[in-house]
Phi, psi and omega in degrees: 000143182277165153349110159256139184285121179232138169257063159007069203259094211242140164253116184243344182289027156234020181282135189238179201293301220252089188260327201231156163309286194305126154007279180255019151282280196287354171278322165299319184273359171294295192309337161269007154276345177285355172289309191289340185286323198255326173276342161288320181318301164272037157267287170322321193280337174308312161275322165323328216242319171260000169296325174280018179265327164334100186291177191287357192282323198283065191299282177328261181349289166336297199272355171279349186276324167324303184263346160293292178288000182295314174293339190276337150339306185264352188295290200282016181283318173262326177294319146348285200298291203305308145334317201279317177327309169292333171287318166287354178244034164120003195225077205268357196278315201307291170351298163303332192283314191293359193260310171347301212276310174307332182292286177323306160302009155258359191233007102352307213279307199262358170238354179255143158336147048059276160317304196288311183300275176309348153274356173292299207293311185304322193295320172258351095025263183289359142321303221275291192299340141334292177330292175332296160299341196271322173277354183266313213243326212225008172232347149011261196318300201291346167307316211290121166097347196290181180271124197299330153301338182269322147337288217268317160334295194308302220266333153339293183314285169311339142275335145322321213276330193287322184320315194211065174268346188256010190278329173290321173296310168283067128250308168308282187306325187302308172303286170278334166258027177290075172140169205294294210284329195282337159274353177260327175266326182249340201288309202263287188283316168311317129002285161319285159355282209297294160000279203303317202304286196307300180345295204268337184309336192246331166279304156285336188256319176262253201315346174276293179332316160312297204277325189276353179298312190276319202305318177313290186300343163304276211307329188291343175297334215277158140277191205271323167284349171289325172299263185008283194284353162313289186300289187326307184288335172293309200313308192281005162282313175289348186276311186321301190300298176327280203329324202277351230248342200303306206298332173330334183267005176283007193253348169296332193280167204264339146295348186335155175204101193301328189310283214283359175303165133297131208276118163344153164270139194056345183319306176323285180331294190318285180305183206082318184291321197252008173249184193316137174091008153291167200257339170242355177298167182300285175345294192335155197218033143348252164299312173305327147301326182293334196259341163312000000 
């Protein structure tokens, strides 16, 4: 089945930093939006850039590299408006980091390998499907009472991101993994590589920096007993998170296939939302109702 391209009609000019109860549910996932504006862009040039290696024969792949970059188009396009929100309400370095980041990915783009760029993408790639369960299956609780715009963004994306989890991998492989030795060495250990590499270059180097970066500017604000309950509401986010990191190691068996995950409950249904006759498609007449 192909790709669908869904055009989103999201309202952020009532979003505030602090979206969800929890804090530190919601600073974390502020901080890993700053991640998709610089990296879908370079992700389309990436692939853009191995399509003509695809032979014409390989028809499915083609309109899936097709329909990868249409959805990764709107990804960063809505992370952009949200982010410029967060950045006016106080929090201006997240600009700079993001700037970091993009920068480190232009010079990936002009001193790395081709290869190395696509087991980066697949690597980070399996970030995005790992969301997809985590946000369909395991977030219930930290949803409850949030702002349903902010929401209905995260889990768009993120069922998108599960949708078309296997096109940086069967891309990867079409190229690099053909023949015995070329599946042991880049289909398997390069692979891996490319895996540990984004894991750690995006996480230690960006979203943790990121995320004590807004937590700082929160907490200089806190009274002391407001710090506490900070800190507290952090601890159990983070135990949340260790819990979810498990499934990650299925990207270690030397069969991993993203094509075979299971698709979350309800994601499909959930996306239904944002194409025509949906309640977030651009169509939709929504937010004008609400406001009537």
């Amino acid at each position: 089945m192909a790709l669908t391209v869904r055009f989103p009609k999201i309202d952020y000019s009532a979003v505030q930093a602090h979206w969800a109860r929890s804090h530190a549910f919601s600073q974390h996932r502020n901080a890993t939006s700053f991640i998709p504006t610089p990296i879908e862009p370079w992700l389309i040039k990436v692939l853009q850039n191995a399509r003509p290696l695809i032979p014409a024969t390989e028809t499915r792949l083609l309109e899936d590299i097709d329909g990868f970059i249409a959805q990764e188009s709107q990804h960063f396009r809505q992370h952009r408006m949200f982010n410029r929100r967060l950045v006016e309400q106080g929090y201006p370095e997240m600009a700079v980091m993001e700037k970091e980041l993009e920068d480190d990915l232009d010079e990936f783009l002009k001193n790395r390998s081709l290869k190395f760029q696509l087991a980066y993408a697949d690597g980070f790639e399996s970030l995005g499907a790992l969301s997809g369960w985590v946000w369909f299956e395991k977030s219930d609780e930290w949803l409850a009472g949030a702002d349903p715009e902010l929401t209905a963004m995260w889990k768009w994306h993120m069922a998108e991101e599960f949708e078309h989890r296997h096109v940086c991998f069967d891309l990867y492989h079409t190229i690099y993994g053909k023949g015995f030795w070329n599946a042991i060495l880049n289909g398997y250990f390069y692979r891996i590589y490319g895996l540990l590499f984004a894991i750690r270059h995006l996480t230690t180097g960006y979203m943790n920096r990121m995320y004590e970066y807004l937590m700082t500017i929160d907490r200089a604000k806190m009274s002391p007993e407001e710090l506490e309950e900070s800190k507290a509401d952090e601890k159990r986010f983070k135990k949340f998170l260790m819990s979810t990191a498990w499934p990650l190691l299925a990207n270690l068996l030397p069969w991993y296939n993203p094509s075979r995950k299971r698709t979350p409950r309800g994601l499909m249904e959930y996306l239904k939302r944002f194409e025509t006759g949906g309640d977030y498609s651009r169509t939709s007449t929504r937010a004008e109702a609400a406001t009537a």
